[in-house]
Backbone as CSV, one residue per row, in Angstrom:
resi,resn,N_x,N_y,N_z,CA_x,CA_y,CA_z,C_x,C_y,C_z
1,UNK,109.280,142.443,48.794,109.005,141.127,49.354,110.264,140.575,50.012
2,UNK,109.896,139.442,50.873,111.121,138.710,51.497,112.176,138.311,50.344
3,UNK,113.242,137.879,51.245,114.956,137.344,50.157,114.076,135.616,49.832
4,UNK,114.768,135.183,48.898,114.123,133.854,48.206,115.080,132.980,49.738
5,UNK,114.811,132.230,49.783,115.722,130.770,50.612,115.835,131.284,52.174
6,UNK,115.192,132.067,52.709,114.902,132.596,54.169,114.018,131.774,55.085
7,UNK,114.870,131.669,56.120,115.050,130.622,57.672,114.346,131.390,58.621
8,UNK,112.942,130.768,58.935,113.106,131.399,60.113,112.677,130.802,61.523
9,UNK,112.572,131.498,62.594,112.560,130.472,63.849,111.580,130.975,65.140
10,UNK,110.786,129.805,65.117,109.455,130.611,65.997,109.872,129.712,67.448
11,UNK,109.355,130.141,68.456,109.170,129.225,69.744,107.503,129.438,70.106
12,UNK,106.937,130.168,69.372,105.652,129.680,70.549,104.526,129.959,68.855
13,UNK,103.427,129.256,68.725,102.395,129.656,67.957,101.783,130.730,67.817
14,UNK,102.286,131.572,68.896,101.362,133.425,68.401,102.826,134.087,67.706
15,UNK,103.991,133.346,68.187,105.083,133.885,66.720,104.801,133.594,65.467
16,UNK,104.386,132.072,65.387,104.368,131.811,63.829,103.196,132.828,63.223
17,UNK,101.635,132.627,64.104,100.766,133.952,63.353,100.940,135.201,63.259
18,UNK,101.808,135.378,63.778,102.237,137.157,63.873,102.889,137.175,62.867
19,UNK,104.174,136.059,62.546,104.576,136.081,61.053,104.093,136.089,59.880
20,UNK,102.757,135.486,59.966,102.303,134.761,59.022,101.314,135.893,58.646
21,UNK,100.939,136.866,59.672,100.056,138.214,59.159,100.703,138.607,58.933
22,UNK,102.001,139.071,58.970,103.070,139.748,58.806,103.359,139.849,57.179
23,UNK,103.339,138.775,56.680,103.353,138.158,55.299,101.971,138.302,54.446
24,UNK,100.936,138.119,55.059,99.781,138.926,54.639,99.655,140.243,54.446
25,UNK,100.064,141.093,54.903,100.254,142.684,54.939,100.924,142.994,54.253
26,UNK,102.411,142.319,54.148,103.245,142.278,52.873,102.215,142.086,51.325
27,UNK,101.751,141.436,51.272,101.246,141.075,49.976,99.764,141.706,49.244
28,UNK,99.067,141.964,50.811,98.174,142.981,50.424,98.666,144.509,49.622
29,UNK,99.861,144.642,50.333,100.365,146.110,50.004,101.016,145.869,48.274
30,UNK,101.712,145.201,48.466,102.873,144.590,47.211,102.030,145.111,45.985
31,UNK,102.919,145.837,45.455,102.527,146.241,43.696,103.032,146.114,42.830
32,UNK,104.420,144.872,43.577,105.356,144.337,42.423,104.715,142.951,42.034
33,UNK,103.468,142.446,42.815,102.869,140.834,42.459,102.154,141.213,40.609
34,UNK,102.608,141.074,40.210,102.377,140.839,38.890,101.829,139.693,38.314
35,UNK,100.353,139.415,38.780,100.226,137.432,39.027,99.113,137.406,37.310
36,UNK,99.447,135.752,37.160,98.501,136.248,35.837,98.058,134.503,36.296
37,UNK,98.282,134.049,37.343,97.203,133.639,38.178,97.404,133.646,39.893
38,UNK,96.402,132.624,40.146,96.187,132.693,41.588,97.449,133.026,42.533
39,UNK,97.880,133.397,43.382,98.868,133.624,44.338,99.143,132.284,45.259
40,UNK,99.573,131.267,45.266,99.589,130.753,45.712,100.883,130.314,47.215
41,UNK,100.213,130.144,48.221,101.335,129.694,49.520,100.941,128.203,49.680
42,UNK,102.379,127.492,49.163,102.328,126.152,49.102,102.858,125.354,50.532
43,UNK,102.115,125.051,51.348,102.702,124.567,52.700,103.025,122.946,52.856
44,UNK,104.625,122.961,53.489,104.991,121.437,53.647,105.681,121.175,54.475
45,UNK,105.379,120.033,55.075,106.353,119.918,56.489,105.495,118.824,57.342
46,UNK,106.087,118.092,58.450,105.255,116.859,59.092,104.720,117.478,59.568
47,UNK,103.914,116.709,60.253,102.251,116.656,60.944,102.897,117.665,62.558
48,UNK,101.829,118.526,62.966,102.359,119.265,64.086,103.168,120.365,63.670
49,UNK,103.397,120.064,62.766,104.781,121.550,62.273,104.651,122.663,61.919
50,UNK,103.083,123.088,62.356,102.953,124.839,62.251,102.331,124.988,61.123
51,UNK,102.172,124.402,59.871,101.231,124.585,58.998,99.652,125.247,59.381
52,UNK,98.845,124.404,59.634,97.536,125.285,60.246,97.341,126.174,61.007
53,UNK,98.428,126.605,61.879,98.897,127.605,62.702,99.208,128.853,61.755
54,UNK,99.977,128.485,60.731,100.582,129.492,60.071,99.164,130.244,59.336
55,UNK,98.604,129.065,58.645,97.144,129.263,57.340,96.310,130.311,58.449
56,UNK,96.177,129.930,59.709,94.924,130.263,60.584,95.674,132.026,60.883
57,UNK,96.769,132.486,60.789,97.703,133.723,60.773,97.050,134.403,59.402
58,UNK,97.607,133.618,58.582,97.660,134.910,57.458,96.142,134.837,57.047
59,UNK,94.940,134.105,57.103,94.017,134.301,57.177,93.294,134.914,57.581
60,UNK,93.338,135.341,58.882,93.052,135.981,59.968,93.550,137.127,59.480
61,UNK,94.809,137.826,59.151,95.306,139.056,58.613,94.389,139.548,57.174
62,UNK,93.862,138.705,56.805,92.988,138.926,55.015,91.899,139.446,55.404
63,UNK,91.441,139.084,56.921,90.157,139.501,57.401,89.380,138.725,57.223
64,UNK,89.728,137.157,57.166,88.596,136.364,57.688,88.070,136.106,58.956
65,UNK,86.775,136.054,59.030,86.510,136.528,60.428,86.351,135.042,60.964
66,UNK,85.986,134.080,60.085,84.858,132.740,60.563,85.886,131.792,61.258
67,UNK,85.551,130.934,61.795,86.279,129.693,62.626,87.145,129.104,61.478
68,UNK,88.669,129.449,61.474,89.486,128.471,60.893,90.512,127.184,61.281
69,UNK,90.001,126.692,60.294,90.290,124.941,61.210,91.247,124.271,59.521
70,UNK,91.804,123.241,59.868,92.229,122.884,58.795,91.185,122.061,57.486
71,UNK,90.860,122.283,56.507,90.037,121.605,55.782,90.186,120.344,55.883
72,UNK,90.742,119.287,56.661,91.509,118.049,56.522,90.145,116.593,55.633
73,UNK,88.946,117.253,56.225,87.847,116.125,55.222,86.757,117.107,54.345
74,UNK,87.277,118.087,54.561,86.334,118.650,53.523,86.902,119.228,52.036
75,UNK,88.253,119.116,52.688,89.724,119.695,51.811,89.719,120.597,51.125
76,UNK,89.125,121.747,50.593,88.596,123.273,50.410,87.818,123.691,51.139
77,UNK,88.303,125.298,51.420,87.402,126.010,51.810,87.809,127.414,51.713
78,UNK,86.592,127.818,51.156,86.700,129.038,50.581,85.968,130.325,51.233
79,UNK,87.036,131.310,51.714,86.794,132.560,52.157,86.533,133.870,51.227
80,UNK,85.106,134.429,51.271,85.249,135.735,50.153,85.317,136.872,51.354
81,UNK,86.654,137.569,50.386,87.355,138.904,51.399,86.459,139.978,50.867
82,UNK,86.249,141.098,52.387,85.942,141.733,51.803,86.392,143.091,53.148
83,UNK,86.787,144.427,52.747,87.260,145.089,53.803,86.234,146.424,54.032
84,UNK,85.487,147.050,54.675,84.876,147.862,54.594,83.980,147.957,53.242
85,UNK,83.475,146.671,53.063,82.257,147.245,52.146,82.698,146.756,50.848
86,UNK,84.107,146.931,51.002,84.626,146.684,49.294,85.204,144.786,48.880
87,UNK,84.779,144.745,48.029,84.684,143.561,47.710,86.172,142.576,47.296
88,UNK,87.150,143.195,47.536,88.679,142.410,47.773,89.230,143.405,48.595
89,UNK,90.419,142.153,48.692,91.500,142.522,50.009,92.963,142.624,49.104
90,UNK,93.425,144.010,48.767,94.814,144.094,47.966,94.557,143.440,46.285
91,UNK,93.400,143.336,46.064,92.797,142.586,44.674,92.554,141.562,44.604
92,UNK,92.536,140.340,45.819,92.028,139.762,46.097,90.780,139.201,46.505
93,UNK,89.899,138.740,45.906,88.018,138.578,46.333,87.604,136.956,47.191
94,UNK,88.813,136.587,46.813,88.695,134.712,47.572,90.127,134.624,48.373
95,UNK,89.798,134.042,49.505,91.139,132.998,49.820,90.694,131.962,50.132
96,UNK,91.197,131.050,49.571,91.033,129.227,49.815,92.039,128.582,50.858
97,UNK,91.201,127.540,51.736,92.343,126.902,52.370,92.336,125.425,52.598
98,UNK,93.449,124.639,51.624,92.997,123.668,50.615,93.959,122.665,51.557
99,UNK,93.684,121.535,51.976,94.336,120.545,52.488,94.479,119.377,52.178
100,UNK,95.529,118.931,51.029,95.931,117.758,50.651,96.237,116.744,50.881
101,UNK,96.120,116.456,52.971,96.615,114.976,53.253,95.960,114.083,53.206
102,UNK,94.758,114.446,53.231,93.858,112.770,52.851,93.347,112.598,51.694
103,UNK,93.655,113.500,49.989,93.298,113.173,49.075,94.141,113.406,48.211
104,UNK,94.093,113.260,46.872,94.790,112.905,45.489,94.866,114.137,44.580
105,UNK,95.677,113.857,43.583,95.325,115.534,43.128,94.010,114.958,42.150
106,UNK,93.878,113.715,41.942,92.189,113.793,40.988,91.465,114.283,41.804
107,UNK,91.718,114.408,43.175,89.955,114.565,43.711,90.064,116.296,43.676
108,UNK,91.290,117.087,43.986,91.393,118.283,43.438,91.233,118.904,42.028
109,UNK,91.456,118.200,41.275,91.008,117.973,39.686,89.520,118.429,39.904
110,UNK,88.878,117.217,40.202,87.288,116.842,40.475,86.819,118.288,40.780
111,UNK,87.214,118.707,41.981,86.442,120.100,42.761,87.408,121.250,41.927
112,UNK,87.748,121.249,41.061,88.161,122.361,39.861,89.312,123.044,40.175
113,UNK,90.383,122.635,40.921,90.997,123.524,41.438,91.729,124.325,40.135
114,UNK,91.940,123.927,39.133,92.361,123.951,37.365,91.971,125.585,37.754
115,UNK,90.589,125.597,37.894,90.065,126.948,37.438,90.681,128.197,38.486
116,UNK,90.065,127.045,39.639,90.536,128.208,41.260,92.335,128.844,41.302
117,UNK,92.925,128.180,40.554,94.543,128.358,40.027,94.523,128.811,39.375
118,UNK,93.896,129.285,38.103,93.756,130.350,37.026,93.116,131.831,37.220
119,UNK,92.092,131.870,38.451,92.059,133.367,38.469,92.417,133.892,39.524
120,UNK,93.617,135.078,39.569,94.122,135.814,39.675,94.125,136.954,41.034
121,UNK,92.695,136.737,41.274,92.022,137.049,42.282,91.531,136.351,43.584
122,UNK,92.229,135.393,43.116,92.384,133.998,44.110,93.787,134.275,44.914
123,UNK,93.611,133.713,46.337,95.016,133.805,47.467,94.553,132.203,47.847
124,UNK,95.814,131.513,47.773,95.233,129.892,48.119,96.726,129.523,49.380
125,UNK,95.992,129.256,50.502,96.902,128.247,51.300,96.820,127.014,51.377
126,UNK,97.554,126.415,50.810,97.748,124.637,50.520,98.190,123.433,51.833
127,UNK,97.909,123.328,52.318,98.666,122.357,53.290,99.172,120.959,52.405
128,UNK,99.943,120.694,52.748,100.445,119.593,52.074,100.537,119.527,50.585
129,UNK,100.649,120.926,50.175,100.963,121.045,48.918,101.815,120.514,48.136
130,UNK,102.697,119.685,48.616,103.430,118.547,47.384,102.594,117.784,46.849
131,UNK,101.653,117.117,47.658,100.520,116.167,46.790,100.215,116.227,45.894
132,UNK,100.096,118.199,45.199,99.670,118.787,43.973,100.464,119.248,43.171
133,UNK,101.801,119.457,43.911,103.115,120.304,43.345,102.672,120.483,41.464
134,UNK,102.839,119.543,41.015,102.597,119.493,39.531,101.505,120.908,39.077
135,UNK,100.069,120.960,39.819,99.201,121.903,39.133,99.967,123.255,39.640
136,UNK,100.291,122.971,40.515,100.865,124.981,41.132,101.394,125.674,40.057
137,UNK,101.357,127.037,40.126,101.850,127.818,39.675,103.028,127.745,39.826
138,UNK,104.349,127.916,38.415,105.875,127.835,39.162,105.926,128.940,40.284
139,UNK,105.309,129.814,40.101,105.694,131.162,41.300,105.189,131.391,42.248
140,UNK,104.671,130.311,43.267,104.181,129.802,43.986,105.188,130.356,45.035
141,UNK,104.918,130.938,46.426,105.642,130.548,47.431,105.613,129.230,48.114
142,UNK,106.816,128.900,48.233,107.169,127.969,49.284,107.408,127.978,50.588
143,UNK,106.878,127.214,51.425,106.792,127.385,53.174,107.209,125.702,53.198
144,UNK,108.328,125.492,54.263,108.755,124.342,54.210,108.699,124.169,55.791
145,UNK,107.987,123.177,56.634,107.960,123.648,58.136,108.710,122.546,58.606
146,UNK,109.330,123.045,59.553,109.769,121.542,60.573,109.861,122.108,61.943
147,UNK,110.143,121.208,62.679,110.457,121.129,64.218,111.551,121.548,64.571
148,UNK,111.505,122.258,65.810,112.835,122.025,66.626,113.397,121.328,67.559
149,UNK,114.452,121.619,67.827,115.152,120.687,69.067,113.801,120.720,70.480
150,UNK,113.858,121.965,70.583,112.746,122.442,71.391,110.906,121.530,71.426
151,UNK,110.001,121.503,72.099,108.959,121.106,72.056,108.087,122.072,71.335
152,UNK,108.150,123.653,71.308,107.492,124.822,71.038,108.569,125.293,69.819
153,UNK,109.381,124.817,69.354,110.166,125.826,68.535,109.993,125.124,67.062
154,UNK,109.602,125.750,66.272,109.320,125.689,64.599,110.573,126.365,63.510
155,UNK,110.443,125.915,62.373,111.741,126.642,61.480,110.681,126.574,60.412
156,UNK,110.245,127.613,59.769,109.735,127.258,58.456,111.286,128.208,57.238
157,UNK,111.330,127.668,56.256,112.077,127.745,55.245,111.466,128.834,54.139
158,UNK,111.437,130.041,53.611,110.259,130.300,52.565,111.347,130.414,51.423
159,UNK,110.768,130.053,51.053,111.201,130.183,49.234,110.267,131.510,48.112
160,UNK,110.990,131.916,47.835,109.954,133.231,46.730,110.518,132.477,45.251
């Protein structure tokens, strides 16, 4: 897997998804994830800053096929992987893509996320995942996004 505290620097949105499958492929393969729950990619950073860009990347790499958009009022949504027939992707059977800016962590409470964080077989992309910081898994990746000087240029931060 990537070094923990790694910078990196996009200029156009088919960089950030190319990264962001890039990081999907990584983790499909990975046989050092030793998870004894969900896998979680915790995304944070202002509005515009490549977050849904990034989710709509590594999603797309899991082999979701359907229209991805940010959950922003429906705030879950759940993808079941499946690759030729077989029913997970790297041991994965769900990816969720959970968006925290217009609600609370009760209302994530409410729609169970407790449980969706406990099995194992779960891949979850969070947008605005500080809202929830508290339920995450400590071993959560971190994606920290911001802007650049530039109009097109992004820095996301990852943390392992």
């Amino acid at each position: 897997m990537r070094k923990k505290n790694e910078e990196f620097r996009f200029l156009s949105a088919k960089q950030m998804q190319e990264f962001a499958a890039s990081l999907a492929e990584e983790i499909k393969k990975s046989e050092s994830l030793k998870l004894k729950t969900a896998l979680v990619l915790a995304l944070s950073g202002n509005l515009g800053s490549g977050k849904t860009i990034f989710a709509q990347g590594f999603l797309r790499a899991l082999g979701v096929q359907e229209k991805i958009t940010s959950p922003t009022f429906i705030l879950m949504q759940r993808f079941p992987l499946s690759v030729g027939g077989r029913q997970s992707v790297g041991g994965f059977t769900n990816a969720w893509h959970i968006d925290c800016y217009r609600a609370e962590k009760k209302d994530f409470l409410k729609l169970g996320i407790k449980k969706i964080l406990r099995d194992k077989k779960n891949i979850l992309v969070i947008e605005w995942a500080e809202k929830i910081a508290k339920l995450l898994p400590p071993d959560s990746f971190t994606l920290h996004f911001r802007h650049g000087k530039k109009s097109s240029e992004r820095f996301v931060r990852m943390t392992v």
